[in-house]
N, C-alpha and C positions, 0 to 999 in steps of 0.2 A: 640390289643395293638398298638399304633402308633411308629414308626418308629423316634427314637431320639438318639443323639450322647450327653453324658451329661458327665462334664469335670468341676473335682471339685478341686484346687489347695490347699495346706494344707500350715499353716506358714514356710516360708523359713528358710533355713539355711545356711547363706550364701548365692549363687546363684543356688544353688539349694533346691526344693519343692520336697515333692511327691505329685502325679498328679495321682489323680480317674480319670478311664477313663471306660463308662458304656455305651455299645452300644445294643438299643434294635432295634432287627431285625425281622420281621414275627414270633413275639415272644417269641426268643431264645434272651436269656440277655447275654453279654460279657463283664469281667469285666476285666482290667488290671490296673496293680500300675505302676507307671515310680517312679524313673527313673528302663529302663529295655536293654533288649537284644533281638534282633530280629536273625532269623535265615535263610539264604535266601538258596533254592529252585532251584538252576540251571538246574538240567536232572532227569533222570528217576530214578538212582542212588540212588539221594538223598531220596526219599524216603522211600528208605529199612531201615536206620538207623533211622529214624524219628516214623516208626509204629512199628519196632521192639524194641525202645528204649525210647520211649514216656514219661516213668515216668522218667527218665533224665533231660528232660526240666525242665526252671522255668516253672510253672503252667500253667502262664497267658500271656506267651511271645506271641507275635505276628509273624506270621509266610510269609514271602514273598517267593511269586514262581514266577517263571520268565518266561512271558508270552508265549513264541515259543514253550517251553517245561512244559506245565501246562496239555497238550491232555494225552504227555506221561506221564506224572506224575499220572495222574489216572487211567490211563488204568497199569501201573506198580500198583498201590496201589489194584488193582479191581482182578488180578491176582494172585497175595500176598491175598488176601483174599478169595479167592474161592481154594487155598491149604487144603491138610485134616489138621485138627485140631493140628497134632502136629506139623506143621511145619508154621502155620499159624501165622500172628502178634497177638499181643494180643489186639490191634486199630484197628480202619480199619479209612479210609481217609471220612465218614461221620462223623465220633466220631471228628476228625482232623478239621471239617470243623463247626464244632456245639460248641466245643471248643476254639477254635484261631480264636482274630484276622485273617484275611488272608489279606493281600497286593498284589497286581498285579506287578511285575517291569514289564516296558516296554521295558527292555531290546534296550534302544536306541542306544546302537553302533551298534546296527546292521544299524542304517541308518545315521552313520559317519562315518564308517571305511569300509573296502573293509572285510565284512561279507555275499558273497552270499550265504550261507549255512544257515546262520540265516535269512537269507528273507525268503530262501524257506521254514524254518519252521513256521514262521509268516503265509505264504500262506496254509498251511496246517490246520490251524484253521478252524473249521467248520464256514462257512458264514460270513468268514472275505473278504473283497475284495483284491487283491491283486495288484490292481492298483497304489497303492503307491511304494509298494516294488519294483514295476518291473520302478518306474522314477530314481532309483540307479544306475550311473555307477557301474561295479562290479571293475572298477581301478581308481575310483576318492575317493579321501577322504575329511571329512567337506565339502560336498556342498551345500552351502547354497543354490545356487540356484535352486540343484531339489528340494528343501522343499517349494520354493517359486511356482516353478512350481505347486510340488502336491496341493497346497494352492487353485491356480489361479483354476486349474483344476477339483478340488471338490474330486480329490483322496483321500487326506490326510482326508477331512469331512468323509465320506466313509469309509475308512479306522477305524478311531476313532469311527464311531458308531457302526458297527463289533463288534470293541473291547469290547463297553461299554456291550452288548448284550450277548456277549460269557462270561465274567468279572461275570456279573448278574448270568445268569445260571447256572455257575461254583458253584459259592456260597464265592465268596471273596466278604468282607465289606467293602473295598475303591476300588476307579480309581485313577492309575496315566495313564497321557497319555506320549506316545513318545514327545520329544524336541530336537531340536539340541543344542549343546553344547555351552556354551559362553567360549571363548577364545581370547585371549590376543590379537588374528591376524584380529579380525572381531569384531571391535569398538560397530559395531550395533547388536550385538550377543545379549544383554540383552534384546533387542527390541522385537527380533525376539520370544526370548523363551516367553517372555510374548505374544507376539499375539498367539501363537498354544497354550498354558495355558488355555487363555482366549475363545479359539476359542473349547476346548475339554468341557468348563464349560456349554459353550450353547448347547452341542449339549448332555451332561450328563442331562441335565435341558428338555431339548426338549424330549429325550427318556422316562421321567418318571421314570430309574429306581431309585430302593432306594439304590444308593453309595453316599458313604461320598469321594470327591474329593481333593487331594495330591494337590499341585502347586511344579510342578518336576523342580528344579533347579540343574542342573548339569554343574562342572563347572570342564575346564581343569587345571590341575596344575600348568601351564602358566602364569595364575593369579595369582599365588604368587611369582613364579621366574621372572619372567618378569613385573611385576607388573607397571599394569595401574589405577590411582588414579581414572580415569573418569567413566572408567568400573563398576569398585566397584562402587563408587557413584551413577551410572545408577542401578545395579542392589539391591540394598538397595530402592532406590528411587523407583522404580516400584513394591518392594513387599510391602514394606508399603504403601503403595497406594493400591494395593488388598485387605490386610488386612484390612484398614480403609471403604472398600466399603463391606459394608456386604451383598450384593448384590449378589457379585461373587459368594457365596456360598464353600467357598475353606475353607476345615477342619484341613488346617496346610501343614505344609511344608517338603517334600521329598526331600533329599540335600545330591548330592553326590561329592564327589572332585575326580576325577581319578587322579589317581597316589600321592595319600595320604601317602600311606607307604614309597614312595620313594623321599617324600620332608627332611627326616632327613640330608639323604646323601648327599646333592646337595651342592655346594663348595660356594655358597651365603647362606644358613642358618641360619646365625648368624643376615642375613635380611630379611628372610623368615619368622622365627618363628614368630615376633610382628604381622607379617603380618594377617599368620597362625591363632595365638591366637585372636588376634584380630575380626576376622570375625567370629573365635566362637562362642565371647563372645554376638558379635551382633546378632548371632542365638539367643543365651538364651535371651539377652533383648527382641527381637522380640517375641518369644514363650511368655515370661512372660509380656507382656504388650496388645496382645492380644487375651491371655488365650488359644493359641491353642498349640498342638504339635509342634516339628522338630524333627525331624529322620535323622540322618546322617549315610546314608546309606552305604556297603559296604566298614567299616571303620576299625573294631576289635578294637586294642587296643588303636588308634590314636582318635574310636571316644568315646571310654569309658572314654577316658582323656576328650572330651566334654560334658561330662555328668557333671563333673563339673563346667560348664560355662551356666547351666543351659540349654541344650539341652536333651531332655527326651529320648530316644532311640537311639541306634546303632545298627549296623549288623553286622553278619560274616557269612562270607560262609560255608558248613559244612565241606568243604577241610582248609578252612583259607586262600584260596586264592581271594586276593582284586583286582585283574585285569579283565577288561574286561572280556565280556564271548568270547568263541572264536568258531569258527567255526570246527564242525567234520566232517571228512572227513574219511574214512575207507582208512586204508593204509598209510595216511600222515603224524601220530604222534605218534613216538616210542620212549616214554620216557625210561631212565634207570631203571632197575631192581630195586634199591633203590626207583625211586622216583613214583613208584608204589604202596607201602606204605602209602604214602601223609607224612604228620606229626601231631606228638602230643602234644595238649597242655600241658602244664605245668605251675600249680598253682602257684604263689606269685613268681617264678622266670618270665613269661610271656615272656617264650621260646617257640618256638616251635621246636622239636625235631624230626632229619631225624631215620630213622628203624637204621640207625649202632650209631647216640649218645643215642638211646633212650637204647640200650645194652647196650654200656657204662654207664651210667646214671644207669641201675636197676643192673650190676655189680657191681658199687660202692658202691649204696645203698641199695641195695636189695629188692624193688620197689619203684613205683610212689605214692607221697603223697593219703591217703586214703580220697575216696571222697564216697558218698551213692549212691548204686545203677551200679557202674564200677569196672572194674575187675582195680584191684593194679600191673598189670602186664599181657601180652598178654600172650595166651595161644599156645602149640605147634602146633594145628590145625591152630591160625590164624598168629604165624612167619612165618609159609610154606604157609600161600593163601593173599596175597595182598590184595582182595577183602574180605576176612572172616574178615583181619586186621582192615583195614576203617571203614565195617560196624559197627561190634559188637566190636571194640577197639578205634581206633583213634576218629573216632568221637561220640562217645556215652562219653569218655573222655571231648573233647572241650564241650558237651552240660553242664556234669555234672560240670566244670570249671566255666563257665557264671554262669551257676545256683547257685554257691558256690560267685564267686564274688561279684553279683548283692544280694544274699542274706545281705552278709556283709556289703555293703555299705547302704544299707537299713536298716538296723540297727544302723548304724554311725549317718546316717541323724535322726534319731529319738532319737537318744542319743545326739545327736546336737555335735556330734564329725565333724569340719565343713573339716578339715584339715587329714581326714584318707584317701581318693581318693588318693591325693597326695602322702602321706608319705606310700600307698601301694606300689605305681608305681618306688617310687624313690629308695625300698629297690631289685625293680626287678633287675634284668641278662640283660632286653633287654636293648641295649646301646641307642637305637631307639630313646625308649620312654625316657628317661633321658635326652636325649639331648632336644627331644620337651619339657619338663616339666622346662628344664633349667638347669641339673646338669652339671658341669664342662664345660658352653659351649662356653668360651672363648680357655680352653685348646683344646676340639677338634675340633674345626673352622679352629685354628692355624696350625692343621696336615698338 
């Protein structure tokens, strides 16, 4: 059977479609609906809750691992399954891999922020070169110029064909490559992300293998608080120029805004938001004009509100934390007793709740909304173990939430209910999201 990505749009409603998406691979078919919910992959961690809770997920979500930590993710999953039978998953990570989507993140802060503990895991990839990683000051941040260097030097080529090679083997169905960031400070940031875009397409083309390739646009929150009209313009300009060249071979667009959840806050917002919305909306025309995806990566609730605007998928982490990945270190991060729990999601209020209000909360109520498939309240084994908590409660929670939301709204959309995304978000607790959606947001601008 031949190797094809086939992407069928259904009549709109409003700005948003659902979107057939059918991926045939060495003869394994994958089928997913948008709009959807992707789930991203950071460490080893992630996926005890993933093979142990598997019927939680939507069906068909797409699942992103984050490259440095993709070795330990299987060797965790491979471990987990050679346990005796009763203590084993009831998945193992080839059902996981034969099933999903899989997405690669590149995990690129590691090569704009002072991340040497994520290079060194990038170096530990089987028969990746390392020569890129090691052109990184470990005390310079955004440099563009060792990107240019590893460019000049054939590292970075090198580097990216590794990737593409290790990506294949793995058994994930797209590439994205590393990019440095476009930012407000670096006029020619747009330029640059599209040369290493461009430059990851020929060498995905030249390898042979069968991925479907991302165009990774990530961008810092800068661009909207400091906002440069010429920027924007450059990078709208450059991707529709990809898109229109069907040549390039690129299957849609990977787009992530750092520091998304922290533009509500900011004491300009009330000139933020258009801003904000705006470039959404440009995502959706983009996707729906030339028929492919955008995924707004590592977003939760901020990019579910863009599924509205005609953007097909979002991400969440399985913690719910949208900030960079950061570097571990043994000995250097001793979070509080509390925030060893992480947090839990919470349906149609779209809170997330620390271990002392989530007692409060099942105090008052005497549990959490019932959802299929999750316990309505943690049990005494996993109040006393932080890790028993995450695994087998907090996060098996947030999967069966997406799966709960993303059901509903798919429903909306077919009942041509055009206006339910909204009028969900707006009856939410989070103050966040009311403000980006627009409620009261002359009164708290004014605070």
């Amino acid at each position: 059977m031949q190797n094809e990505l086939l992407i069928k749009y259904q009549e709109p409603i409003g700005e948003i479609s659902l979107v057939d998406l059918t991926l045939i691979k060495d003869d394994i078919t994958k089928k997913v609906v948008f709009p959807n919910v992707m789930f991203e992959l950071k460490g080893e961690t992630d996926i005890v809750s993933i093979l142990y809770h598997h019927d939680t997920l939507p069906p068909d979500s797409p699942l992103i691992i984050s490259l440095p930590f993709a070795p330990d993710i299987k060797r965790k999953a491979t471990y987990l399954e050679n346990l005796s039978k009763r203590f084993r998953p009831n998945t193992s990570m080839d059902e996981i891999i034969k099933k999903h989507i899989l997405i690669p993140d590149p995990c690129s802060e590691a090569f704009w922020l002072k991340r040497p503990e994520l290079r060194k895991k990038f170096k530990e990839i089987p028969n990746v070169p390392g020569g890129f990683c090691d052109t990184f000051d470990e005390n310079i941040t955004q440099d563009y110029a060792a990107w240019q260097e590893a460019a000049t030097s054939g590292d970075f080529a090198n580097f990216v064909d590794g990737l593409i090679r290790f990506v294949d083997g793995f058994g994930f169905d797209f590439f994205v490559s590393p990019v440095p960031p476009i930012d407000v400070s670096a006029p020619f940031s747009p330029s640059h992300v599209n040369i290493y875009n461009n430059a990851a397409a020929k060498l995905l083309e030249k390898s042979k293998k069968e991925l479907y390739l991302l165009y990774n646009l990530t961008l810092n929150s800068n661009i909207f608080t400091k906002y440069n009209n010429e920027i924007m313009e450059n990078i709208k300009s450059y991707i529709t120029e990809i898109f229109l060249n069907k040549d390039k071979n690129f299957h849609g667009l990977y787009v992530r805004i750092r520091g998304i959840d922290k533009l509500p806050n900011k004491k300009n917002f009330k000139d933020i938001r258009p801003l904000f919305l705006e470039f959404m909306a440009w995502l959706g025309s983009l996707s729906k004009a030339f028929q492919l995806p955008v995924f707004l990566v590592r977003s939760g609730y901020y990019g579910f509100y863009g599924l509205e605007h005609g953007i097909q998928a979002f991400s969440d982490t399985t913690s719910g934390n949208l900030g960079d990945i950061q570097d571990i270190r043994k000995g250097e991060f001793h979070p509080k007793k509390e925030m060893l729990y992480g947090k839990t999601l919470l349906i149609d209020d779209c809170v997330e709740l620390t271990k002392e209000q989530l007692g409060i909360y099942i105090k008052d109520k005497g549990r959490l909304p019932r959802l299929a498939g999750v316990l309505d309240k943690p049990t005494d084994k996993q109040n006393n173990n932080p890790t028993e908590f995450r695994n087998h409660f907090s996060k098996p929670r947030r999967y069966a939430t997406r799966r709960e939301e993303i059901k509903r709204l798919r429903q909306s959309i077919k009942k041509k209910e055009i206006d339910s995304l909204e009028q969900y978000l707006s009856r939410c607790d989070n103050k966040d999201l009311k403000k980006l959606i627009g409620y009261n947001i002359e009164l708290i601008t004014e605070k």
